[in-house]
Structure formats: structure tokens, C-alpha cells
C-alpha positions as CSV (number, residue, x, y, z in Angstrom):
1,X,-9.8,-17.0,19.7
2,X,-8.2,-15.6,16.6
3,X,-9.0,-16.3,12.9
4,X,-6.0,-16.0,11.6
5,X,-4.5,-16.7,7.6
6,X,-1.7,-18.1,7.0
7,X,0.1,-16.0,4.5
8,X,3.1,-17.0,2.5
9,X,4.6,-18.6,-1.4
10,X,2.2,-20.3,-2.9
11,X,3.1,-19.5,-6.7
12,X,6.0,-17.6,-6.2
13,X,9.4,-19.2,-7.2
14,X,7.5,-21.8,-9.0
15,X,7.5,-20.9,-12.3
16,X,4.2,-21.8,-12.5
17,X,5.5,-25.5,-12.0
18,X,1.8,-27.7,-10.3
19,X,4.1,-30.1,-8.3
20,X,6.1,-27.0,-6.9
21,X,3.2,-25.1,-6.5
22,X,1.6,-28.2,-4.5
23,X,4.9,-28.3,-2.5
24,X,4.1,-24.6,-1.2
25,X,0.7,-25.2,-0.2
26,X,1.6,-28.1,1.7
27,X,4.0,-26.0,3.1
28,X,1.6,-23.6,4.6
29,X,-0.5,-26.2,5.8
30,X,1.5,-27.6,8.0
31,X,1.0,-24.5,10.0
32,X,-2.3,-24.8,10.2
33,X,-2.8,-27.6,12.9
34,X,-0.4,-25.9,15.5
35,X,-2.6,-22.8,15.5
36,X,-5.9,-24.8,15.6
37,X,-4.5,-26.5,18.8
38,X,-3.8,-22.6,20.2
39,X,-7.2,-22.6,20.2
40,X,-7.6,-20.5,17.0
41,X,-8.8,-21.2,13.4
42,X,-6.3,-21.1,10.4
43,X,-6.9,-19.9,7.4
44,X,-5.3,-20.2,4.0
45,X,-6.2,-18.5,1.1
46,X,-5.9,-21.2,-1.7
47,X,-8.6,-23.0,0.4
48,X,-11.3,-21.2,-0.7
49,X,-9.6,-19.8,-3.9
50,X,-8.6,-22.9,-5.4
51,X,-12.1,-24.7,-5.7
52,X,-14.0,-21.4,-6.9
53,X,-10.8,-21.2,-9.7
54,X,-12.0,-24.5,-11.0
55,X,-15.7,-23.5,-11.0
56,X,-14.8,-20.3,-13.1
57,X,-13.0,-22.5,-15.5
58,X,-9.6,-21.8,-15.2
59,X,-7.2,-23.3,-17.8
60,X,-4.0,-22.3,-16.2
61,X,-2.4,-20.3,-13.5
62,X,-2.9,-16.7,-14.2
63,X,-5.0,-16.1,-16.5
64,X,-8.5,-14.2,-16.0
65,X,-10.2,-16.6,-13.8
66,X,-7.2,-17.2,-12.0
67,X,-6.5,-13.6,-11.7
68,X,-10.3,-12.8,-10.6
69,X,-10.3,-14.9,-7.8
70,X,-6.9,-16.0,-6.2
71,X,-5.5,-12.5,-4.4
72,X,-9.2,-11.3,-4.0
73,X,-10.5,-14.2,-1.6
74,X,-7.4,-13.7,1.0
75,X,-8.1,-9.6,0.5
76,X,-11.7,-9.8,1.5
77,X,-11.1,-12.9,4.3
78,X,-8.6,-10.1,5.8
79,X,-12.0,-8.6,6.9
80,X,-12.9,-11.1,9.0
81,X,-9.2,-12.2,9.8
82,X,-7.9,-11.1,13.8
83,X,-3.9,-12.0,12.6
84,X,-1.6,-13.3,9.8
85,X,1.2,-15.6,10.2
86,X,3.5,-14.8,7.3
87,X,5.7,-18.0,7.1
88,X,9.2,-17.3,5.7
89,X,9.7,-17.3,1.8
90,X,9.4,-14.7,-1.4
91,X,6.0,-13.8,-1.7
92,X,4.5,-10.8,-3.5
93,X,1.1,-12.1,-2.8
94,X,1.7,-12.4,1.1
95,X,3.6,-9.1,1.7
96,X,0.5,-7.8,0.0
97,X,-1.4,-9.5,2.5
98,X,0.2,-8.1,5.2
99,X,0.4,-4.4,3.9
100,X,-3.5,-4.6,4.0
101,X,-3.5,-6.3,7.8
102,X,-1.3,-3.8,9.0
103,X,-3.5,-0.9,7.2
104,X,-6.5,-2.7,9.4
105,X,-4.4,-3.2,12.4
106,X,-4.2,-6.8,12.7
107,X,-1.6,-8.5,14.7
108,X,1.1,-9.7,12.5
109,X,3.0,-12.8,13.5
110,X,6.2,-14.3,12.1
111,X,6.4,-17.8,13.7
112,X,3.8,-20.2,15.9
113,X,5.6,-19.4,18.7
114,X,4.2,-16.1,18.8
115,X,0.9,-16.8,18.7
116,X,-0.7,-16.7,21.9
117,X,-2.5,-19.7,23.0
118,X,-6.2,-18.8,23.2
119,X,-8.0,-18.6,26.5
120,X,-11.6,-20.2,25.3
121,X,-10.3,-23.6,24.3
């Protein structure tokens, strides 16, 4: 069993546009199911970073709050993280991501298919 985050646009190519920005997360949510049902447990970033952006009182996207938080979270779950998925799209934030995973070794993966399915299910 693999923890693995799911890694790809969130606010890129949004121009900071919520409903866009929405669009992207549901995107990489729709990931997460197939992986759970490998027998793993999915991961995404913004679910952790998103809540703790509000608490800090965020105003908008990218300023300090925003900026304290969002890329840190996924930085320090890569600790803990066994793999990344990086989905398909423009992504400074993700290619970060996966430079760090590869500097750790982790297993990178580019679709579902890859993913092995997990022998403790």
C-alpha cells in the first residue's frame, strides 16, 4: 500500500479564475478513487492546503497566507508520500513536486494504469 499525491494544475492556466480553479481540482480528484480501489491512499495537496488557507485568513489567491501554506503542505506530505501521479497539464507547482520525489526516490507515475494494484487490500 502506497500513499501516493496526486500532483498536477491546480492554479495554473487559471488566471486566478475560482470556477476554473475549481474545474482543476475536480480534475485531480477524479483520480483519486481509482487509486484508493488499487488498494492505496490518494492524496492531493489542496486538501489539506485549502482549509488551513481559510484559517490563516486568506483574501485571495497568492498573497502571503496563500503563499505560506499552499506549495509547503504538498512539500512536507512528500515526506510521508511512497509515489506521485502527475496527471497531464502545465504545472509549475507539480513539476516542483516531482523534482523533490525524484530527489527522495519516490516512484513517479504518469497514468492509473501504472500503478500497481496493492497486495494488502
Amino acid at each position: 500500500m502506497m500513499l501516493i499525491l496526486i500532483a498536477g494544475p491546480y492554479r495554473g492556466g487559471t488566471n486566478d479564475d475560482p470556477v476554473l480553479m475549481k474545474k482543476n481540482l475536480d480534475k485531480l480528484e477524479s483520480f483519486a478513487l481509482e487509486i484508493f480501489r488499487k488498494g492505496h491512499i490518494p492524496f492531493i495537496g489542496e486538501w489539506m492546503a485549502l482549509p488551513l488557507i481559510k484559517l490563516a485568513g486568506s483574501k485571495h489567491v497568492g498573497d502571503q497566507q496563500w503563499n505560506e501554506i499552499q506549495y509547503p503542505i504538498a512539500h512536507r506530505m512528500l515526506e510521508k508520500c511512497d509515489a506521485i501521479l502527475r496527471i497531464k497539464g502545465e504545472s509549475k507547482g507539480a513539476d516542483q513536486d516531482v523534482r523533490l520525489a525524484q530527489e527522495r526516490g519516490l516512484k513517479i507515475y504518469h497514468s492509473v494504469e501504472e500503478i500497481p494494484i496493492s497486495e494488502i487490500l
